[in-house]
Phi, psi and omega in degrees: 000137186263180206267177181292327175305333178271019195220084148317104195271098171323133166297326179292334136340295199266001163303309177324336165281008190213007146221134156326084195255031187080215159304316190292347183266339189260348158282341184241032104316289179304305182291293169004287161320298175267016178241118178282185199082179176265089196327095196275123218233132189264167183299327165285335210267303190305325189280343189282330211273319188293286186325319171288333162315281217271347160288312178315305175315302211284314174253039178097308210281010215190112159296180167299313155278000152280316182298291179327297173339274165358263190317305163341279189309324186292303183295327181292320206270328142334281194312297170309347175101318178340306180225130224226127212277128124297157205227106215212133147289109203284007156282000187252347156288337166316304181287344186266339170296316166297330160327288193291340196274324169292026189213292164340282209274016158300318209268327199236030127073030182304146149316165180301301192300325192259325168275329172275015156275311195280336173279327172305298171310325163250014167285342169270011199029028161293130206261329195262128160252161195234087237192135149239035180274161179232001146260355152295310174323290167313356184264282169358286181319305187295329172261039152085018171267165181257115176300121180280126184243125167273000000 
């Protein structure tokens, strides 16, 4: 099993600790809990977990006092080391998203967003992806990351 440090965690993924996703949140609760280390998370992956967050406000599903909650529990876990910035030099993720995207989103019909989630893992030279996307997956895979199954 790999440690948390090897394993990118798709941000819409790693929302799920800090919103009510159903199933997904007591399965990425649960992995969480027995995989030690510190998750490494890019500057975009933290503005994507705030948007969500903060979306959550805007269609309801999340009060006033739950979204600060939210955004709290998100920023302590920034702060405690839980999660931890990675740093990918964004033109070569950029240039390796447009790479994967010309050869890739032909076939498996990826988002923008999802494929420069999968060029960050490997620009950080992470091996593990964490996803509950399922053409985000399939990208991970052909290019040679290993799927974390919750």
């Amino acid at each position: 099993m790999a440690t948390a440090d090897q394993v990118y965690a798709d941000p819409s993924a790693l929302a799920c600790l800090y919103l009510h996703q159903h199933g997904r949140s007591r399965r990425i609760v649960a992995w969480r809990s027995r995989t030690s280390g510190a998750l490494p998370i890019t500057h975009y992956g933290c503005a994507e977990i705030i948007n969500a967050i903060c979306r959550a406000r805007f269609t309801g599903d999340l009060d006033a006092e739950g979204a600060a909650q939210a955004l709290a529990d998100f920023e302590a876990d920034v702060a405690s080391g839980e999660l931890e910035q990675a740093h990918p030099l964004w033109r070569a993720a950029l240039d390796r998203a447009a790479e994967l995207s010309r050869v890739h989103t032909p076939v498996l019909g990826t988002r923008s967003a999802d494929v420069l989630h999968v060029a960050c893992a490997l620009e950080i030279k992470l091996r593990h992806f964490l996803t509950f996307d399922e053409r985000q997956g399939q990208l991970a895979k052909r290019v040679g990351l290993k799927l974390v199954v919750l």
